[in-house]
C-alpha positions as a Markdown table, in Angstrom:
| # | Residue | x | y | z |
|---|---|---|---|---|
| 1 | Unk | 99.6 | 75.2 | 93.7 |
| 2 | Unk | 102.4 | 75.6 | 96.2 |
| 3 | Unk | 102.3 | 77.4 | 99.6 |
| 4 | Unk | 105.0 | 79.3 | 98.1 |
| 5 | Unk | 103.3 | 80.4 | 95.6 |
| 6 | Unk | 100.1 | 80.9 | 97.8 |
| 7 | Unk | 101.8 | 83.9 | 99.8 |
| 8 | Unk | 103.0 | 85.1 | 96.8 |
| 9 | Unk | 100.2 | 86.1 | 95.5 |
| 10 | Unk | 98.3 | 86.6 | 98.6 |
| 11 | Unk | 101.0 | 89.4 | 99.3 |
| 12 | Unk | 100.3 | 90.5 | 96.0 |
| 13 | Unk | 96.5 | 90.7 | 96.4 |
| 14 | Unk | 97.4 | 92.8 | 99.9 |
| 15 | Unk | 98.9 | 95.2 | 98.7 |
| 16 | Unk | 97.1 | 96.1 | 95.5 |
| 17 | Unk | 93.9 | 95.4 | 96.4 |
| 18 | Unk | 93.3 | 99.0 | 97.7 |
| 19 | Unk | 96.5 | 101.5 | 96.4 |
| 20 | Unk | 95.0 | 102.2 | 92.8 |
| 21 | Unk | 96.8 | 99.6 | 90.8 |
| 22 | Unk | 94.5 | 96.9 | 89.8 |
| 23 | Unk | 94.8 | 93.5 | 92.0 |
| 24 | Unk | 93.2 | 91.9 | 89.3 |
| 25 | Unk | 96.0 | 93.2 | 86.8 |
| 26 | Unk | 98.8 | 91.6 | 89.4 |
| 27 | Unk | 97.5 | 88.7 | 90.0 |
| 28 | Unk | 96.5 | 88.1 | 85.9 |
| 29 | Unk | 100.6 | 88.8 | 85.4 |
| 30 | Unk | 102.2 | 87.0 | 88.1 |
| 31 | Unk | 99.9 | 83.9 | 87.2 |
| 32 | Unk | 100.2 | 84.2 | 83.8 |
| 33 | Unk | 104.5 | 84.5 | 84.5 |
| 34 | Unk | 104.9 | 81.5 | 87.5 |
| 35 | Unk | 105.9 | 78.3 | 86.1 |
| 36 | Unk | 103.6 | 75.7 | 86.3 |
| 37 | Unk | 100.3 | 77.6 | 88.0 |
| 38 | Unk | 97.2 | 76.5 | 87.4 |
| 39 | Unk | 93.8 | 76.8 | 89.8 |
| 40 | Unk | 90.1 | 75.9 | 89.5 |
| 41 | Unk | 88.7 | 79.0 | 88.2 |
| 42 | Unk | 89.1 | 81.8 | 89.5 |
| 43 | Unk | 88.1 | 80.7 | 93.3 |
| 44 | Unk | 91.6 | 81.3 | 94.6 |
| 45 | Unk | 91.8 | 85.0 | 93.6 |
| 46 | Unk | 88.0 | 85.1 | 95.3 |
| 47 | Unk | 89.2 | 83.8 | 98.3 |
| 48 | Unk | 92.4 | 86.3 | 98.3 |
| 49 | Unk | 89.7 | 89.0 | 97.6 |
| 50 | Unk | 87.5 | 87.8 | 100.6 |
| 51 | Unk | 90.6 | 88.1 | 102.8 |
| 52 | Unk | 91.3 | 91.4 | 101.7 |
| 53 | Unk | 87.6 | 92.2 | 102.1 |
| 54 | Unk | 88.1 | 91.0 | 105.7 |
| 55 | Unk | 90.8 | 93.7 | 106.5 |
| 56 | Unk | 88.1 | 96.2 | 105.1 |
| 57 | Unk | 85.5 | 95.1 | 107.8 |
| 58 | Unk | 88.3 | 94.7 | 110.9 |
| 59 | Unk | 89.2 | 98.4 | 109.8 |
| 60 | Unk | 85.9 | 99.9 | 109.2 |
| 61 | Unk | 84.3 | 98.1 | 112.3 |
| 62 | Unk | 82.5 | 101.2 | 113.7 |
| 63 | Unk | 81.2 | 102.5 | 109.9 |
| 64 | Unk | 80.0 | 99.3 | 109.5 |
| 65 | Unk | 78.2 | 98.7 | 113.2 |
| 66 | Unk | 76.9 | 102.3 | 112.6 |
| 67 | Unk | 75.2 | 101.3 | 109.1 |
| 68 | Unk | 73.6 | 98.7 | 110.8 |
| 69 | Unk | 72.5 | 100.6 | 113.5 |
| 70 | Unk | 70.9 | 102.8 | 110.9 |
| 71 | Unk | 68.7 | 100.2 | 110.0 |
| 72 | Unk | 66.9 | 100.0 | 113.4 |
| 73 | Unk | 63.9 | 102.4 | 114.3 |
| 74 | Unk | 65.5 | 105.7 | 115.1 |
| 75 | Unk | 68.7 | 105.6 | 113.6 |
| 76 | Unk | 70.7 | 108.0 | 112.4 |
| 77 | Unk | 69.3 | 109.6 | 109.5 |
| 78 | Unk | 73.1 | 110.5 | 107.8 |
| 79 | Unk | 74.0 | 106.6 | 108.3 |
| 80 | Unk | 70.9 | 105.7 | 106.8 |
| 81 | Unk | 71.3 | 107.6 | 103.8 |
| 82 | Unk | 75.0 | 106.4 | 103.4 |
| 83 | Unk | 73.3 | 102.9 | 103.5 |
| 84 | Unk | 70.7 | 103.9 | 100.9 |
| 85 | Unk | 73.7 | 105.5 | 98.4 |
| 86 | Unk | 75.9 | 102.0 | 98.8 |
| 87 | Unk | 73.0 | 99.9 | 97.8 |
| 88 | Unk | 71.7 | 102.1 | 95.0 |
| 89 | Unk | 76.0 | 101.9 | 93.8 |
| 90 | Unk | 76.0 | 98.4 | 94.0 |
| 91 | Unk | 72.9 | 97.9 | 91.2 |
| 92 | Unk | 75.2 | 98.8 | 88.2 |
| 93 | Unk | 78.1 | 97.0 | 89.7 |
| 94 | Unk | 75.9 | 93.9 | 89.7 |
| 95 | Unk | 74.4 | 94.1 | 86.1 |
| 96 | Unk | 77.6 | 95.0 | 84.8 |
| 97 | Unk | 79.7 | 92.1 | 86.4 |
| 98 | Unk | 77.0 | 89.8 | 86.1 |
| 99 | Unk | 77.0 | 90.6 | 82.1 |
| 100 | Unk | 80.6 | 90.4 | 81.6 |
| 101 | Unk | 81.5 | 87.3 | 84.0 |
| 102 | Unk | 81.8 | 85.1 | 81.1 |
| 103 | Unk | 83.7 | 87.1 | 78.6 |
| 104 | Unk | 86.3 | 88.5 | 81.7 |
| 105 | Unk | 87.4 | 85.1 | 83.0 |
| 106 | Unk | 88.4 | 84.6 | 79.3 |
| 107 | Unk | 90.4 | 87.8 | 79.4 |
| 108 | Unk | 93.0 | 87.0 | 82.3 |
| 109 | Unk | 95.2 | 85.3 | 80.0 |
| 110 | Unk | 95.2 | 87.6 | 77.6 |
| 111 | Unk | 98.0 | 89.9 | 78.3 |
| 112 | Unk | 97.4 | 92.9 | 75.6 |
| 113 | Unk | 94.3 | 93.1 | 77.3 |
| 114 | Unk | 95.4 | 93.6 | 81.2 |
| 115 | Unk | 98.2 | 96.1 | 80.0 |
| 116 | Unk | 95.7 | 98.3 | 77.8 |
| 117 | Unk | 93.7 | 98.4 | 80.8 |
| 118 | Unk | 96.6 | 99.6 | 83.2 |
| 119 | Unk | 97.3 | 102.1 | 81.1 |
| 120 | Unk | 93.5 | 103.1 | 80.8 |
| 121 | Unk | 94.3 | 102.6 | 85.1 |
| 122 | Unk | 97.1 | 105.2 | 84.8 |
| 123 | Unk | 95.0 | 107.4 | 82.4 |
| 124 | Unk | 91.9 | 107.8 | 85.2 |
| 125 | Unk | 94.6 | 108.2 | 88.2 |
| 126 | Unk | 96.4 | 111.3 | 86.2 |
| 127 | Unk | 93.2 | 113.4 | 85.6 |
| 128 | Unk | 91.9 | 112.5 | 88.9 |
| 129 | Unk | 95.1 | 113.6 | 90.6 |
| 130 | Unk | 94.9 | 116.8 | 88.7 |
| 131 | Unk | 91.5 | 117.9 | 90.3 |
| 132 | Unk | 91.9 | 116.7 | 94.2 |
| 133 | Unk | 90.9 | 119.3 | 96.0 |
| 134 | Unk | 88.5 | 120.0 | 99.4 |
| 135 | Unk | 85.4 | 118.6 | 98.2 |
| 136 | Unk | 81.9 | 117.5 | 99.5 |
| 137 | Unk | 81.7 | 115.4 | 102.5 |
| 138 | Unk | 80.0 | 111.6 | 102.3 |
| 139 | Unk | 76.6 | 113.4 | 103.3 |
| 140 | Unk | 76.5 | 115.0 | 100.2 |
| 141 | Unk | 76.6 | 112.3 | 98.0 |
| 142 | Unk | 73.8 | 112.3 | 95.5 |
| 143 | Unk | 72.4 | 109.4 | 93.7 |
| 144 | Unk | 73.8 | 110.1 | 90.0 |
| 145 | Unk | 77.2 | 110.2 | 91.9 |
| 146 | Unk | 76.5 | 106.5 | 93.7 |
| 147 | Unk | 75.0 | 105.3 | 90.3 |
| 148 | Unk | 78.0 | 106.7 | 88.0 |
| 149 | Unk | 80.8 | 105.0 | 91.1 |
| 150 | Unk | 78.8 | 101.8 | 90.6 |
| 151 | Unk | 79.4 | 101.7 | 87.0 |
| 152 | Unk | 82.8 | 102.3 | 87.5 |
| 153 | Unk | 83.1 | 99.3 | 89.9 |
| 154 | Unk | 81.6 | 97.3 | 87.6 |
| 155 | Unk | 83.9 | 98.3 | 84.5 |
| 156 | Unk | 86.5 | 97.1 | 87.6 |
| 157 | Unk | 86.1 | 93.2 | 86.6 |
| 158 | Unk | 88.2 | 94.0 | 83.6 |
| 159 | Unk | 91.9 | 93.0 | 84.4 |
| 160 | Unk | 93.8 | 95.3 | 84.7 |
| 161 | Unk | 91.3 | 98.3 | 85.7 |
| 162 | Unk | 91.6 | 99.4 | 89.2 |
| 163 | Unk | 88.4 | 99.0 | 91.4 |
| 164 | Unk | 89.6 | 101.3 | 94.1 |
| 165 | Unk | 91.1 | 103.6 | 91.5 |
| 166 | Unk | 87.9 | 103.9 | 89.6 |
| 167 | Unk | 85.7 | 104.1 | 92.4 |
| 168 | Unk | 87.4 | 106.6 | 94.2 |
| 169 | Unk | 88.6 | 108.5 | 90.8 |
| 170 | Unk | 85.0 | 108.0 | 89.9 |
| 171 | Unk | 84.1 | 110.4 | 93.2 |
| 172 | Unk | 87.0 | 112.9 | 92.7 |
| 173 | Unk | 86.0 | 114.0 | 89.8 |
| 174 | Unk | 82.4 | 114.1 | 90.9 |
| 175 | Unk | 83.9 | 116.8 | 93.5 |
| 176 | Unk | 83.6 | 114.4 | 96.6 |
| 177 | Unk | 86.7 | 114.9 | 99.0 |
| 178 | Unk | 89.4 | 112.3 | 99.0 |
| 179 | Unk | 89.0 | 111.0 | 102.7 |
| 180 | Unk | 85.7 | 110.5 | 101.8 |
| 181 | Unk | 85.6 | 108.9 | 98.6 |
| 182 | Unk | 88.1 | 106.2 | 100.1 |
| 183 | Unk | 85.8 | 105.3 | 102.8 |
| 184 | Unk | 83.0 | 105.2 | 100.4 |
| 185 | Unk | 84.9 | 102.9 | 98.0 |
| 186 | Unk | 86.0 | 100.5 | 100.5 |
| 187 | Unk | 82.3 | 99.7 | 101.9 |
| 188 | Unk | 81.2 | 99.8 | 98.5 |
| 189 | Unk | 83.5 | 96.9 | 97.6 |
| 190 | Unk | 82.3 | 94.3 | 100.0 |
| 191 | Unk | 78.8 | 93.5 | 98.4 |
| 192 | Unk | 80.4 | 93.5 | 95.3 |
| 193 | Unk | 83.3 | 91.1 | 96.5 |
| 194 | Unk | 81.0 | 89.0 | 98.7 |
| 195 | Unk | 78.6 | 88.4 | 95.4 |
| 196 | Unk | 81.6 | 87.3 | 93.4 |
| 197 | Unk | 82.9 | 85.3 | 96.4 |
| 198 | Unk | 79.5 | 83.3 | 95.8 |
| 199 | Unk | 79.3 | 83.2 | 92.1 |
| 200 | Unk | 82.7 | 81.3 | 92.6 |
| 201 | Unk | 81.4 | 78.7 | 95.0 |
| 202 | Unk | 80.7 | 76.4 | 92.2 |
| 203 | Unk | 84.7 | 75.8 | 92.2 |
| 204 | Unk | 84.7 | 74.5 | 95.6 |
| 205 | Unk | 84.5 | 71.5 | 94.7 |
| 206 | Unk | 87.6 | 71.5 | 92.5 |
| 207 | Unk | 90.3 | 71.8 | 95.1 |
| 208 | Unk | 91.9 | 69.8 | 96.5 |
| 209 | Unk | 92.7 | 68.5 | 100.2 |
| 210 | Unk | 96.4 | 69.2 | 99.3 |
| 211 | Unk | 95.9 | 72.6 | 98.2 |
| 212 | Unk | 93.7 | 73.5 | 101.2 |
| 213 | Unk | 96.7 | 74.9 | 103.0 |
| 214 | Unk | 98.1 | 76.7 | 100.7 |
| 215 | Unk | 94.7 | 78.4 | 100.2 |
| 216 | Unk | 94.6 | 79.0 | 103.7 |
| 217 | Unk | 98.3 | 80.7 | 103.7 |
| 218 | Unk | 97.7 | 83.0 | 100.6 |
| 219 | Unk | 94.5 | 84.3 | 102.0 |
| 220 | Unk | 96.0 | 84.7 | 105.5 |
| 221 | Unk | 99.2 | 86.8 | 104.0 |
| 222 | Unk | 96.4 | 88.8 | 101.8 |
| 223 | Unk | 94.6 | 90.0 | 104.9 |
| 224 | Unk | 97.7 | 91.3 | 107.3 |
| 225 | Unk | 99.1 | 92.7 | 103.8 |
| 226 | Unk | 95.3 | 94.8 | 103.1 |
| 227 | Unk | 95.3 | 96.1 | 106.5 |
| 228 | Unk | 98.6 | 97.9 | 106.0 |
| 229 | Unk | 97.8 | 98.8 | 102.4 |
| 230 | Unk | 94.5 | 100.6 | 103.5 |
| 231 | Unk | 96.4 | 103.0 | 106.0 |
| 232 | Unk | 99.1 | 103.5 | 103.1 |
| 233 | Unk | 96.6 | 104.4 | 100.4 |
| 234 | Unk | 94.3 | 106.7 | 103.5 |
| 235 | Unk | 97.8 | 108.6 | 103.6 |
| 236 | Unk | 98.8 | 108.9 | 100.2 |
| 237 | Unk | 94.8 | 110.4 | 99.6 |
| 238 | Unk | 95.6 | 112.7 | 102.4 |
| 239 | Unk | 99.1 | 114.1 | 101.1 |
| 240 | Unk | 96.9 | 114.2 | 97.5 |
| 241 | Unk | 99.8 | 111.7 | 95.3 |
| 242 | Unk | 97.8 | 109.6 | 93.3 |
| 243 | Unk | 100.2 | 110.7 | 90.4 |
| 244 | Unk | 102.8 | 108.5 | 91.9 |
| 245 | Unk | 100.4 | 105.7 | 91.3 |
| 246 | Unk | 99.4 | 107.1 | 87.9 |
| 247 | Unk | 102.7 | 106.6 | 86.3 |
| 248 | Unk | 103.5 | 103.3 | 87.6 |
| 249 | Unk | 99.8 | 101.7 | 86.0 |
| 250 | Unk | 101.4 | 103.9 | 82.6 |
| 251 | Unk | 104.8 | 101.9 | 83.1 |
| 252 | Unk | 103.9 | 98.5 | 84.1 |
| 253 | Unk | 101.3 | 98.8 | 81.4 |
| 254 | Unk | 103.5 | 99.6 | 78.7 |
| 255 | Unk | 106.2 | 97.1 | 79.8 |
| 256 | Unk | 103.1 | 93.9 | 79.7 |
| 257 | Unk | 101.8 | 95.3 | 76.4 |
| 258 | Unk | 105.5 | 95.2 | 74.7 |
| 259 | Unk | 106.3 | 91.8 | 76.5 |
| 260 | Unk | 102.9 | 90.6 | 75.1 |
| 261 | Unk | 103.8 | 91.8 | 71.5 |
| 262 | Unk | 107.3 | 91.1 | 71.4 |
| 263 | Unk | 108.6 | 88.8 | 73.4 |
| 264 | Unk | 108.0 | 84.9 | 72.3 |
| 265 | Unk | 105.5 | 82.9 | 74.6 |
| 266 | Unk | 104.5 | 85.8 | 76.7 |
């Protein structure tokens, strides 16, 4: 794989890790669509996901120092429980992923598949967008809403299927207020992130000294490229226009499922 080709898709990763349009859909089509691309398993998206994971902790430093805080005697109570509510989340995630590993690597190819589930993407974002309103704060979070946002994270491994758009669709729907789904979303994504990252570890040994820099490069770009998409997607929550993302999962969809179906070695 090229360095070219490495920022590419690290810039790709960026920026759709966390707006609501499936990183995992991107990177399946503009892998599937660049001549010649090939990687050991899928450790190169892992490592553009840790990168973007890494903008998540840089940006979130204080949430995250105050969780652990929680965990000493005397912490804050509210921390604690928002500690409590991310691990009991991250349970279904794990089963879920866990159980469909196999069967999703298989499905990256497959480009029916990625654009069904961009539209099923689009679908999610338009009801959600209909219901934002002022909701409950991240205190109020109960544990059938951290359970039912953890099997939505999990159902995220599908190409195609937002993680940050089902997450934080999940909690909008569930009456939780935008600001504070997001925030709950993003912490929620880096146990499931960092357990991928080391289910992928087994790849390691497949790359190459050559490629090493352009591993390097694409998960460099992917990091500056999540910090500006989570201050994007934080302002688009805050003017409530998740229908502008909506219709662009319904288009880009569409557009993979007809290339898919009619256009020869697509």
């Amino acid at each position: 794989m090229s360095i070219i080709y490495a920022i590419f898709l690290g810039l790709i990763q960026g920026l759709t890790e966390f707006l609501p349009v499936s990183s995992s859909g991107h990177l399946a089509i503009a892998q599937h669509f660049l001549p010649g691309f090939s990687q050991p398993g899928l450790l190169f998206d892992v490592l553009l996901h840790a990168a973007t994971m890494a903008a998540v902790v840089l940006y979130f430093r204080r949430d995250l120092l105050a969780l652990l805080r929680a965990c000493l005697p005397g912490g804050n109570s509210v921390d604690r429980r928002l500690l409590l509510m991310l691990v009991l989340a991250s349970v279904p995630t794990a089963i879920i992923g866990l159980a469909m590993k196999d069967a999703v690597e298989q499905l990256f190819d497959n480009m029916l598949v990625v654009g069904a589930m961009l539209l099923v993407t689009g679908v999610l974002l338009t009801i959600a967008g209909r219901v934002q309103k002022i909701g409950r704060p991240l205190a109020a979070l109960t544990r059938r809403d951290a359970l039912l946002v953890g099997v939505a994270q999990g159902f995220a491994v599908l190409p195609g299927i937002s993680r940050s758009g089902a997450t934080i669709g999940c909690l909008l729907l569930r009456g939780i207020d935008a600001a504070a789904a997001a925030r709950f979303s993003f912490l929620l994504a880096l146990p499931a992130v960092g357990g991928a990252a080391l289910l992928q570890l087994k790849d390691l040994n497949q790359v190459t000294a050559a490629e090493i820099p352009a591993y390097l490069a694409g998960s460099l770009v992917a990091f500056i490229s999540g910090i500006l998409a989570i201050r994007l997607l934080l302002g688009v929550l805050q003017r409530r226009r998740l229908g502008v993302f909506a219709l662009y999962c319904l288009v880009l969809g569409t557009l993979v499922i007809a290339a898919s179906l009619f256009v020869p070695g697509a």
